[in-house]
SEFI-288312 format. One record per residue (C-alpha): x, y, z. Coordinates in pm, whole numbers, padded with zeros to 5 digits, always signed. Layout:
<atoms>
XYZ/...
</atoms>
This chain:
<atoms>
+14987+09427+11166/+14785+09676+10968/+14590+09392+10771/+14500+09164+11094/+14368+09523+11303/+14139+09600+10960/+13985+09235+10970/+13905+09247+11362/+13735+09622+11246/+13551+09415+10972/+13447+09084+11186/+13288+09391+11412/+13126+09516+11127/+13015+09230+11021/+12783+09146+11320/+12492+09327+11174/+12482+09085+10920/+12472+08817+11153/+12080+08676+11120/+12175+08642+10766/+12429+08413+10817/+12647+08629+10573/+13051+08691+10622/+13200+08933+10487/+13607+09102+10490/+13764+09304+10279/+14068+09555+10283/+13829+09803+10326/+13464+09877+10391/+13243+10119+10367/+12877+10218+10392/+12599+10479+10336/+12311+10328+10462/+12208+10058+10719/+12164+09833+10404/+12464+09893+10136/+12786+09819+10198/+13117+09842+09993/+13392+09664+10019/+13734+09683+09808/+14039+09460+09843/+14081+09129+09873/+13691+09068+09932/+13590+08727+10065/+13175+08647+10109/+13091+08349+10289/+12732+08296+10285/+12618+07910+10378/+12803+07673+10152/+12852+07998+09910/+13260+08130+09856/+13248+08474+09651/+13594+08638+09594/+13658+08959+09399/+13860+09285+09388/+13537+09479+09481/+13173+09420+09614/+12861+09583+09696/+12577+09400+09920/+12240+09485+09950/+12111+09372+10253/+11747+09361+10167/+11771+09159+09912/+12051+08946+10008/+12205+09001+09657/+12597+09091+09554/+12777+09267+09262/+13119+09152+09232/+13356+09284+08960/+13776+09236+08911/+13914+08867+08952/+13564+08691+09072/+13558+08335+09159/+13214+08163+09284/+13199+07827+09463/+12973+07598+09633/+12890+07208+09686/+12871+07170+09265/+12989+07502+09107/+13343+07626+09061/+13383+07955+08801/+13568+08279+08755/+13417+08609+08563/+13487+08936+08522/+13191+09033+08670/+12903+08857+08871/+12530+08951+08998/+12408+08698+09253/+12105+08648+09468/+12272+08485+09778/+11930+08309+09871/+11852+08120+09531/+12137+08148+09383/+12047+08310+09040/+12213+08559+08893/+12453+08694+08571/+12787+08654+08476/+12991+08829+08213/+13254+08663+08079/+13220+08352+08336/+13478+08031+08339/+13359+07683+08509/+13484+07338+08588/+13283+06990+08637/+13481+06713+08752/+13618+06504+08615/+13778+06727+08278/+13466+06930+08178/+13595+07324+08107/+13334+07577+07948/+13338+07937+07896/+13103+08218+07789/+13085+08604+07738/+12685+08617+07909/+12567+08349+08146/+12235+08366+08336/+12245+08158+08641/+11889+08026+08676/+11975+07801+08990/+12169+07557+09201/+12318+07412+08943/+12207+07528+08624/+12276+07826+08350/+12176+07938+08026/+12513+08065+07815/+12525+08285+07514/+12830+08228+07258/+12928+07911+07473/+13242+07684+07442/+13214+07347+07627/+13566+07138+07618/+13814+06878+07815/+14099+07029+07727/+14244+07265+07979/+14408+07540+07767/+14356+07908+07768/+14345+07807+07363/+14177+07451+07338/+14287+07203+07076/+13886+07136+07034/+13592+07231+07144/+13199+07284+07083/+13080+07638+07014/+12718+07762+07036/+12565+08052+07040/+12312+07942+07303/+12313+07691+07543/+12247+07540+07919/+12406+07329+08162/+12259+07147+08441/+12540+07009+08673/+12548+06648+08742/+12298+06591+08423/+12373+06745+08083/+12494+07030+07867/+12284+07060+07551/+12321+07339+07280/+12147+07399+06935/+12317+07467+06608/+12644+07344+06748/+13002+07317+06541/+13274+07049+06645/+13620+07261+06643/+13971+07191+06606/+14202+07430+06641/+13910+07744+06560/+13823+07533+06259/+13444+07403+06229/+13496+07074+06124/+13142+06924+06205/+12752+07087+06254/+12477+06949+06440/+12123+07093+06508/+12107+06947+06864/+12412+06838+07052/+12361+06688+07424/+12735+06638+07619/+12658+06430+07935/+12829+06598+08253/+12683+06324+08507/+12894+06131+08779/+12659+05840+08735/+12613+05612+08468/+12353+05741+08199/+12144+05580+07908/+12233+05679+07564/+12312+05575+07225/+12776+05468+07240/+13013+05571+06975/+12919+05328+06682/+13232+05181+06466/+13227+05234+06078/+13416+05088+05863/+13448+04859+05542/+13538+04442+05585/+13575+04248+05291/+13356+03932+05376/+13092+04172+05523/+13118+04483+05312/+13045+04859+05448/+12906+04822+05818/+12782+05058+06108/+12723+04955+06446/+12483+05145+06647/+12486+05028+07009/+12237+05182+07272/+12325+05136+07621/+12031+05177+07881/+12110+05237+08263/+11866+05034+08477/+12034+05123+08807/+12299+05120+09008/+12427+04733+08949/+12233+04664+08644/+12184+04766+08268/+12117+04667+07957/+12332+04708+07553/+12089+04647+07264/+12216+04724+06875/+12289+04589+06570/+12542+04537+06334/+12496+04642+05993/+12647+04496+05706/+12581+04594+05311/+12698+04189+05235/+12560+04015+05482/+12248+04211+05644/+12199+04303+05957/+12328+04140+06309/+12113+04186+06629/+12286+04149+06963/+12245+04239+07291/+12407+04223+07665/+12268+04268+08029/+12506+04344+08315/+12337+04238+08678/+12577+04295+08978/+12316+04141+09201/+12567+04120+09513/+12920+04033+09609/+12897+03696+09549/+12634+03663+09299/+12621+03814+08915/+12440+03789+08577/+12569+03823+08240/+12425+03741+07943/+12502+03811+07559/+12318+03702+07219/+12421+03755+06907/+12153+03666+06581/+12218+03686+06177/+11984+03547+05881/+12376+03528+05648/+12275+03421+05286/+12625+03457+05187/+12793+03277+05452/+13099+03084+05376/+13024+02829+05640/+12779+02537+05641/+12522+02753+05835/+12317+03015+05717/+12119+03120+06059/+12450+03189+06264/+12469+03265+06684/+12621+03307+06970/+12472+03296+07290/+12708+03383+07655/+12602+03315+07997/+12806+03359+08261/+12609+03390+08585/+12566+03240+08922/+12274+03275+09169/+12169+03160+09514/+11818+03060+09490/+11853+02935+09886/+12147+02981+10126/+12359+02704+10055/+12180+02648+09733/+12366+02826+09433/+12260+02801+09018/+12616+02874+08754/+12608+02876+08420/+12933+02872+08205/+12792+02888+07906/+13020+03058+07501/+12825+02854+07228/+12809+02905+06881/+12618+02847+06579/+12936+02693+06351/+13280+02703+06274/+13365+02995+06119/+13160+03204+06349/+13396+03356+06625/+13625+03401+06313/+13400+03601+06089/+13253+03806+06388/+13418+03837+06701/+13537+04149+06631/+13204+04273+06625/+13069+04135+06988/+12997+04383+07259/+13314+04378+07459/+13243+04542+07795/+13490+04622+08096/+13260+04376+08275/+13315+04054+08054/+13541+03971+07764/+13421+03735+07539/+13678+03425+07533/+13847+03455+07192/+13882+03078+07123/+13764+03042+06778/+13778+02651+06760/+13628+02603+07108/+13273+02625+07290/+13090+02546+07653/+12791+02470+07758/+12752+02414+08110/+12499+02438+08403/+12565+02374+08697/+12352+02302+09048/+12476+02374+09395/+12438+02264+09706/+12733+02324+10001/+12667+02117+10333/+12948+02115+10619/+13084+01750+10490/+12973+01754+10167/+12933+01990+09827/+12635+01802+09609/+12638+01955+09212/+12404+01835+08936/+12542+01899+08640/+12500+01939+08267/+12801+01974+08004/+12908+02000+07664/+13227+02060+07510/+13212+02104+07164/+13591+02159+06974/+13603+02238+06604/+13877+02095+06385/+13976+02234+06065/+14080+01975+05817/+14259+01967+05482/+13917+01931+05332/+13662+02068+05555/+13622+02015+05948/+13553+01795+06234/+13302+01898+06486/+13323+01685+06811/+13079+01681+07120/+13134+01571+07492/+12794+01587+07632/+12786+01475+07995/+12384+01441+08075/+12345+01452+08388/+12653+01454+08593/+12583+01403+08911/+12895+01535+09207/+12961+01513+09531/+13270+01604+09687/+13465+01764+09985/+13800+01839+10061/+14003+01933+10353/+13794+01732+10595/+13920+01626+10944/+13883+01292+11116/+14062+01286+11461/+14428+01333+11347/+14353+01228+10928/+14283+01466+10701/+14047+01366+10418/+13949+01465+09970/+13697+01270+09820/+13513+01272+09517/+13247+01091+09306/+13062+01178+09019/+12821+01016+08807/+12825+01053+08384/+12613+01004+08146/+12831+01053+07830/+12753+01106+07480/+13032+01138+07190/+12946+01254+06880/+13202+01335+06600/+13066+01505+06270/+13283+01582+05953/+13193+01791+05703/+13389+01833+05366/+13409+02092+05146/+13202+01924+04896/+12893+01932+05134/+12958+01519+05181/+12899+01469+05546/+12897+01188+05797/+12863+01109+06173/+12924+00895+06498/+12847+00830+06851/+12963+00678+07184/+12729+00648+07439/+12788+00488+07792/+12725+00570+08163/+13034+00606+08407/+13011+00587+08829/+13344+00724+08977/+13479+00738+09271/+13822+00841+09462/+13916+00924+09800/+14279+01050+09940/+14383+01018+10312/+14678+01201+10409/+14856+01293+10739/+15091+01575+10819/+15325+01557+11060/+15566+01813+11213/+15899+01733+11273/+16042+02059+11337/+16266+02108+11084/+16053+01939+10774/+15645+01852+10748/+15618+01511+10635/+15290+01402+10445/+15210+01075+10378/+14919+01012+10176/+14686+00747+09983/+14432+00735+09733/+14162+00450+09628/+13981+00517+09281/+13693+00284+09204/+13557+00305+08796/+13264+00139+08684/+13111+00186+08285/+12812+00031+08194/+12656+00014+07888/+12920-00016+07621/+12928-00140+07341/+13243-00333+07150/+13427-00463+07456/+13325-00828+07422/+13683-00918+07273/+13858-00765+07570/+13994-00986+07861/+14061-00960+08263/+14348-00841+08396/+14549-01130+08466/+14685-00977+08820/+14381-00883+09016/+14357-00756+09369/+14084-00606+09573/+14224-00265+09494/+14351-00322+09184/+14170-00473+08860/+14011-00494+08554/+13711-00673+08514/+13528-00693+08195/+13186-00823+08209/+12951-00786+07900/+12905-00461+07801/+13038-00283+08107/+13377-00262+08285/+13512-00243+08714/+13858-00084+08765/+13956-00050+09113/+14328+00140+09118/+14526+00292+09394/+14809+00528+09456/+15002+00612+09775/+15328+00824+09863/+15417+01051+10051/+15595+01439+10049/+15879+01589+10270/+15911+01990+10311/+16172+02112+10443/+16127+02478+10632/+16310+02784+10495/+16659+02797+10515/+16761+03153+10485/+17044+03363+10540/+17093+03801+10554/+17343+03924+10372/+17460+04299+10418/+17249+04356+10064/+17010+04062+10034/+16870+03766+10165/+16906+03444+10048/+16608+03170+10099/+16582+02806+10011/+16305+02547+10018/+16365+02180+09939/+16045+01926+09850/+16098+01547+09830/+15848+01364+09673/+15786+00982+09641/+15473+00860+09454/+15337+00535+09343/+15031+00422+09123/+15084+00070+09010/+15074-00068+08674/+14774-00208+08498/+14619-00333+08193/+14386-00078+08079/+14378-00185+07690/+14003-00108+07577/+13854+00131+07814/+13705+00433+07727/+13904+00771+07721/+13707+01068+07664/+13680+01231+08009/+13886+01283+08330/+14043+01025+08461/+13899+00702+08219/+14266+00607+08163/+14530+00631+08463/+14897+00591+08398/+15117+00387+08637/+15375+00627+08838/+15642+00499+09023/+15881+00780+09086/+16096+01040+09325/+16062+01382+09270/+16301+01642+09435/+16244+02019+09409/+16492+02278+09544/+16331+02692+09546/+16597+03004+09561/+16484+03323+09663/+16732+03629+09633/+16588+03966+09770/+16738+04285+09707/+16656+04606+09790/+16613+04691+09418/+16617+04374+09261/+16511+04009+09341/+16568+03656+09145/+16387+03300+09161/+16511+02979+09073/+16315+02660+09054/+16492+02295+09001/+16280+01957+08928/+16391+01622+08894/+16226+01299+08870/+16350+00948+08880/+16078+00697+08736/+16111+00313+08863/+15773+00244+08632/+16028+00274+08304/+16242+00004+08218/+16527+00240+08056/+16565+00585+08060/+16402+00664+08382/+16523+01011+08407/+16213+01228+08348/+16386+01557+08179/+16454+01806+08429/+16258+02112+08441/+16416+02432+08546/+16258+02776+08620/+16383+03139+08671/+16339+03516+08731/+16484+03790+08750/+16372+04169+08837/+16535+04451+08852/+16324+04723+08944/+16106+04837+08696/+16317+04875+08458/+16473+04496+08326/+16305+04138+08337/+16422+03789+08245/+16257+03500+08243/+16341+03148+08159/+16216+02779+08156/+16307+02472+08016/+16234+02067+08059/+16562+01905+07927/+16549+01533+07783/+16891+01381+07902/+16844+01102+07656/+16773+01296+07366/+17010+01549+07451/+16729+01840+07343/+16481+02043+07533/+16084+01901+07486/+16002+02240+07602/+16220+02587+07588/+16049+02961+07677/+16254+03275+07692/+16159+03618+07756/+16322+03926+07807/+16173+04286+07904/+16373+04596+07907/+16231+04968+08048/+16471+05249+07978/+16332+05592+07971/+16108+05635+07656/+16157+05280+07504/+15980+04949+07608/+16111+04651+07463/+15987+04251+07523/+16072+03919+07333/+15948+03577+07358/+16097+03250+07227/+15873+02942+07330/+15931+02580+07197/+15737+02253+07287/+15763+01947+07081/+15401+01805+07205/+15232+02077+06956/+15213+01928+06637/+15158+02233+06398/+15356+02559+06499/+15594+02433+06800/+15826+02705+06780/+15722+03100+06833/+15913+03438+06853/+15767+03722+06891/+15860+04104+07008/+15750+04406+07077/+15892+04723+07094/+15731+05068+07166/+15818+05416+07211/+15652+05691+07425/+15724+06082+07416/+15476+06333+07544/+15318+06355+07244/+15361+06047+07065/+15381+05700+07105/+15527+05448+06847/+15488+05096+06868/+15603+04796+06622/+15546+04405+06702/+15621+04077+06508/+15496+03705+06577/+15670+03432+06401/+15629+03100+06412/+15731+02741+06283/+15649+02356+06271/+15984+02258+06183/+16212+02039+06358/+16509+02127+06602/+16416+02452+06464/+16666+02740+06356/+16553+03126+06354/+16646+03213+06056/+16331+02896+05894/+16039+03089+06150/+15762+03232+05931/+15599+03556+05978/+15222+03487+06152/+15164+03895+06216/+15313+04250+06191/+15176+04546+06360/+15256+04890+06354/+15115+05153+06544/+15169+05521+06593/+14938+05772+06795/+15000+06154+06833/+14888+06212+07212/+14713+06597+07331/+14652+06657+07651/+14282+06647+07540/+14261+06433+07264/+14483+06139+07037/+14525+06037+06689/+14638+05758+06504/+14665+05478+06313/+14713+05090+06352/+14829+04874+06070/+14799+04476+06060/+14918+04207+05855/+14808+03852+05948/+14858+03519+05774/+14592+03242+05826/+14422+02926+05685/+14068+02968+05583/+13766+02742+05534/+13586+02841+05242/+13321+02667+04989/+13519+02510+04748/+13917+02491+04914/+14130+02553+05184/+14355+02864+05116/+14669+03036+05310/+14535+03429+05314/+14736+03726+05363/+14478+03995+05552/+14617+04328+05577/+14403+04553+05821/+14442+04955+05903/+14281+05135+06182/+14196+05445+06270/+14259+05524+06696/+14165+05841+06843/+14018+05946+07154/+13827+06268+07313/+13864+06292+07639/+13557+06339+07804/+13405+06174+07476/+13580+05871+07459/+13724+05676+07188/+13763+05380+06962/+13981+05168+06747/+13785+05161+06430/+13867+04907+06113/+13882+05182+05837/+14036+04933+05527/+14087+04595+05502/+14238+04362+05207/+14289+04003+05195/
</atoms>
């Protein structure tokens, strides 16, 4: 009662101070003049977007200034800190501070025994400690003896020491900490370290901020073996729908192990509307040779933006043109696949190169009651395949031929209550021109309108047709007291007819189409629980086109959850007639307090090297430490046993975790084929690397030893 009667006395009070805008209440207040006042207990100034707290205060009205002393705390829009004592000018907010505390969002803490407020948002600080770590007692921090902050920009100090736990472990003349919320230019975290193909490098990156949606990563890569790398990357969020990336990579290597001594990489992945229904993609990941992406992806610029596609045997080149109308989507295209082969002695480089390919398609049209896909393209295509051997012998070949294509699919739904039924039917229509080595070929002997092969010189007209039709049954569900039980059954009946297609060309999409004659039947379970759910797929087809065994192997999919905490999942395609699975995955994942475990078992008999793989991983996570171990294995044996799988890679991985700052180290041991000069070698690499992390600073996995 006492406390609410003293702050209606002090609201009273405060009136005189009204055309000042400043609020003040206290336990008690005094004053001996019309322009001092004192105020003790539990002060609180409120002055514009200015909160002052303290044990005690005096204001001087004709100045507009405050001394607070005993448990002060100072806020506004940007400033949050505590002294022991404060002098403030209420009107432009400069002032002292003795023994002052402050925050910045997000984890920026500093401290200081004098600080001079010289504005808003800024302060000069004598014996200063700027950290992340919030501790009375921080596990690191910088120390200078002078210093200034400007919120929202930077902190910068000369003659600066890098502490850890009180001990100077590192000096610098000038030190500049950003504190901004936005993005800001400056020069990233470089990685050091020693490779053995490349020797001692460095990697100084500088990252340049040219706006809101756009910037720009220029650096280089610097090795004492190979010289120096040059890359670069620009970032261009133009809008929601449209984007620009681009990367480069450049190296003059006079000690490469490849066939190439000017190596690249160039990455494009953008799209643009240069008109409104007018848009410009490029898909582009090329490279200068074989070895390239193995030698130096490591070393790319790997933003949150874009990761670079870590395919070492494969590249893209493709452009692509545009143009969306209401029944039709018109693209001009240009692409080439290239796919590197490494064999016993040397490689095989091989190039589809589709120049121009002309497209127009649409799908999901409506006429009256049919619904209607089509598509048509036109090809150039040119196949080359080079092979170079280790003993710098090389040789070459080409295909070249033009392609028209063609393919529409009419197809009905119809609702009949309890199932949708789907009938549908497709006409393709191939013509190449322009090939060479056909002349021996014949006709088809059985030739329809809608079906044939006709060979004519050096070019080739296949007509070919499928039709069939799908039933879907709707859900059939039922509640349980704990869960619900849902299934969804999918007939299927689909025909393409047989014919002769001995000779044609088969490089691209659709040159060869196999005869289908078959029934397909699909049956879905869905079990939800409240903590747990399960899925289980079944599908079976019977093929008419095979003269024997005309059981295609059933393929067989399933889940299970249960909460967060355990996993299963499981798949297989089982060959009755062989009495084996042609394809087999496994994999199991298990949360239980501080342990995370997951396996995988996969097996698939249409990979010819390496058809079986296992591999786990296991980690553990305390508060302050986190220990992870993983193993692949893998083998190209037959109806494969465990116990004849050969170690690919073994990690290990353990990190000591602060609340402001990690530790650790990563060790790798990978076994791989490699391309050199003279042979082709099996190479045990065994990697370590150095993890830590400042927060506030950021971090890095660095490469600190490697040995092959």
């Amino acid at each position: 009662m006492l406390k609410y009667i003293l702050t209606i006395v002090l609201l009273v009070a405060s009136a005189s101070f009204a055309e000042d805008k400043v609020n003040l209440e206290a336990d008690k207040v005094t004053s001996i003049d019309n322009n001092t006042v004192f105020a003790v207990g539990s002060v609180l100034v409120t002055y514009k977007n200015i909160i002052l707290t303290s044990d005690n205060l005096t204001y001087h009205k004709d100045t507009n200034t405050a001394e607070a002393s005993g448990n002060v705390v100072f806020q506004d829009d940007y400033n949050y800190l505590t002294a022991t004592y404060l002098k403030i000018d209420l009107t432009t907010k400069k002032g002292s501070i003795d023994n002052g505390k402050g925050f910045y969002a997000p984890h920026t803490y500093f401290n200081a025994k004098k600080i001079e407020k010289t504005g808003d948002n800024s302060f000069l600080l004598q014996n200063a400690v700027i950290t992340s770590c919030n501790q009375e007692n921080p596990d690191w921090y910088f120390y200078s003896r002078t210093a200034e902050i400007d919120y929202g920009e930077y902190f910068k100090s000369r003659h600066t020491t890098f502490n850890i736990n009180d001990i100077p472990v590192l000096y610098t003349p000038y030190f500049v900490w950003p504190i901004k919320k936005k993005r800001e230019s400056g020069f990233l975290i470089p990685d050091i370290g020693f490779k053995t193909d490349a020797g001692f490098f460095v990697t100084p990156k500088y990252f340049l901020d040219l706006g809101l949606n756009k910037d720009f990563t220029f650096g280089a890569n610097l090795f004492s073996l190979k010289g120096p790398m040059f890359n670069t990357e620009f970032r261009y969020e133009k809008s929601s729908g449209e984007s620009i990336y681009m990367y480069g990579e450049f190296l003059d290597d006079q000690n490469s192990k490849s066939n190439k001594t000017t190596r690249w990489r160039f990455v494009n992945k953008s799209n643009m509307y240069l008109a409104k229904n007018l848009e410009l993609k490029f898909n582009i990941d090329y490279v200068s040779d074989f070895k390239y992406k193995e030698d130096f992806d490591e070393f790319a610029i790997k933003s949150d933006k874009f990761e670079l596609e870590n395919d070492e045997n494969y590249s893209v080149n493709e452009i692509r043109l545009n143009y969306n109308l209401k029944y039709s989507n018109i693209s001009l295209r240009y692409l080439d696949n290239m796919h590197y082969y490494k064999n016993d002695d040397g490689f095989t480089k091989n190039h589809i190169i589709r120049k121009p390919n002309t497209i127009v398609e649409k799908y999901g049209l409506r006429f009256s009651e049919i619904k209607a896909d089509y598509f048509a393209d036109f090809n150039k295509i040119l196949y080359t395949n080079y092979i170079y051997n280790i003993d710098g012998s090389e040789s070459s070949s080409k295909i070249e031929y033009d392609r028209y294509f063609a393919k529409i699919k009419l197809y009905k739904p119809f609702d009949i209550k309890i199932a949708t039924l789907t009938p549908h039917f497709t006409q393709t229509a191939t013509y190449w021109s322009n090939l060479n080595n056909i002349n021996t070929l014949q006709d088809n002997d059985f030739e329809k309108s809608f079906l044939k092969v006709k060979y004519n010189g050096d070019s080739i007209n296949r007509t070919i047709y499928s039709y069939g039709a799908k039933l879907s049954f709707n859900e059939l569900y039922k509640n349980y007291q704990s869960f619900k039980h849902s299934i969804f059954n999918t007939f299927e009946y689909k025909v393409t007819p047989y014919l002769d297609q001995t000779g044609l060309p088969n490089l691209i999409e659709n040159d060869v189409i196999s005869a289908e004659n078959y029934y397909g039947y699909t049956m879905t379970n869905y079990f939800k629980g409240n903590i747990w759910d399960m899925k289980l797929e079944i599908n079976q087809k019977y093929n008419l086109s095979k003269s024997d065994e005309k059981f295609e192997p059933l393929y067989v999919k399933s889940s299970f959850n249960y909460k967060d905490l355990f996993s299963i999942n499981f798949e297989n395609s089982y060959d009755y007639y062989e009495k084996q699975s042609t394809y087999f995955k496994n994999s199991y994942r298990l949360k239980l307090s501080k342990f995370y475990f997951y396996t995988e078992y996969v097996f698939d008999d249409t990979i010819t090297d390496y058809n079986t793989t296992l591999k786990y991983n296991v980690t553990y996570s305390a508060n302050k430490f986190d220990l992870n171990i993983y193993e692949k294995f893998a083998s190209d044996e037959e109806n494969i046993k465990l116990l004849n799988l050969k170690r690919q890679e073994l990690g290990l991985k353990g990190v000591y975790k602060s609340d402001c700052w990690s530790f650790g180290l990563l060790l790798k041991e990978n076994y791989y084929d490699i391309i050199e000069e003279s042979s082709i070698n099996t190479k045990t690499e065994r990697t370590v690397y150095l993890i830590f992390e400042f927060k506030g600073l950021g971090g890095a996995e660095r490469k600190i030893l490697e040995k092959k």
